[in-house]
Each structure stands twice: as structure tokens, then as C-alpha cells.
N, C-alpha and C positions, 0 to 999 in steps of 0.2 A: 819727549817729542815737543817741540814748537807747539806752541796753539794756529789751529787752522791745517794744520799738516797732515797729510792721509798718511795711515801705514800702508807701504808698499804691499802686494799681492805678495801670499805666500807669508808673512809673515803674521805673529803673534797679535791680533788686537782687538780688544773687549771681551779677553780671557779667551777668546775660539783662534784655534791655528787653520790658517786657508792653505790647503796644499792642492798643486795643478799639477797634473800628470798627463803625460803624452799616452794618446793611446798606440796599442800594438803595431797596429797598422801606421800611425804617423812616422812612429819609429825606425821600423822596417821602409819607408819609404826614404826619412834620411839618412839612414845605412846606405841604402839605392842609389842617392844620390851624392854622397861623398865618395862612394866606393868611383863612380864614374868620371868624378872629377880626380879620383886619385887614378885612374886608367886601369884599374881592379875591375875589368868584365864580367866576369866568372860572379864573384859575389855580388855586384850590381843586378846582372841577370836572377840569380835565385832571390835575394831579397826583391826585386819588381814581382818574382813570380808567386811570392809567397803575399804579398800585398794583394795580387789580384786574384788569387782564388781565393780571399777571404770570400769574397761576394759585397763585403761593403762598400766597396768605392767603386765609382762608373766615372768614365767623360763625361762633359756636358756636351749632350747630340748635335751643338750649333757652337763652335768654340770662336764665331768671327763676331 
């Protein structure tokens, strides 16, 4: 590596591996939202439904 150069996220640097993972929920949200854009209903709807009975994620009460 160049002097002055970051290792990218995710990868190997001063011996520790950084690894980032999506959680469940982000997941399942863009499952939700590919499946919508591919006109797949049916699986958009239960992947939205299964995100929101997690209980983790809310609207924010003021979205303007």
C-alpha cells in the first residue's frame, strides 16, 4: 500500500479484519424494496411485514 493510503473498510489492516454486516431488519427491508421495484407484491408485502413486527424500526412522527 502507498504511504499515506487508508485500507478500505472491510478489509485486513494492522493484523485486525473489519467486517460490516447488514442487519436483519436492513435486509429484509431491501428484499421490501427490490422485490417492489421488480412488481413482486406478495414478497414486498411480507418482507415490509416481517421488518415491522420486529418492533425496531418506527417513522419519524414529523417526516416534513
Amino acid at each position: 500500500m502507498a504511504s499515506g493510503a487508508k485500507a478500505p473498510e472491510g478489509s485486513r489492516a494492522g493484523g485486525m479484519t473489519v467486517v460490516f454486516r447488514a442487519t436483519y431488519g436492513a435486509a429484509l427491508a431491501l428484499k421490501a424494496r427490490v422485490a417492489l421495484r421488480n412488481e413482486m407484491w406478495s414478497t414486498a408485502r411480507d418482507a415490509a411485514q416481517v421488518v415491522i413486527s420486529l418492533g425496531v424500526y418506527e417513522l419519524y412522527p414529523d417526516y416534513r
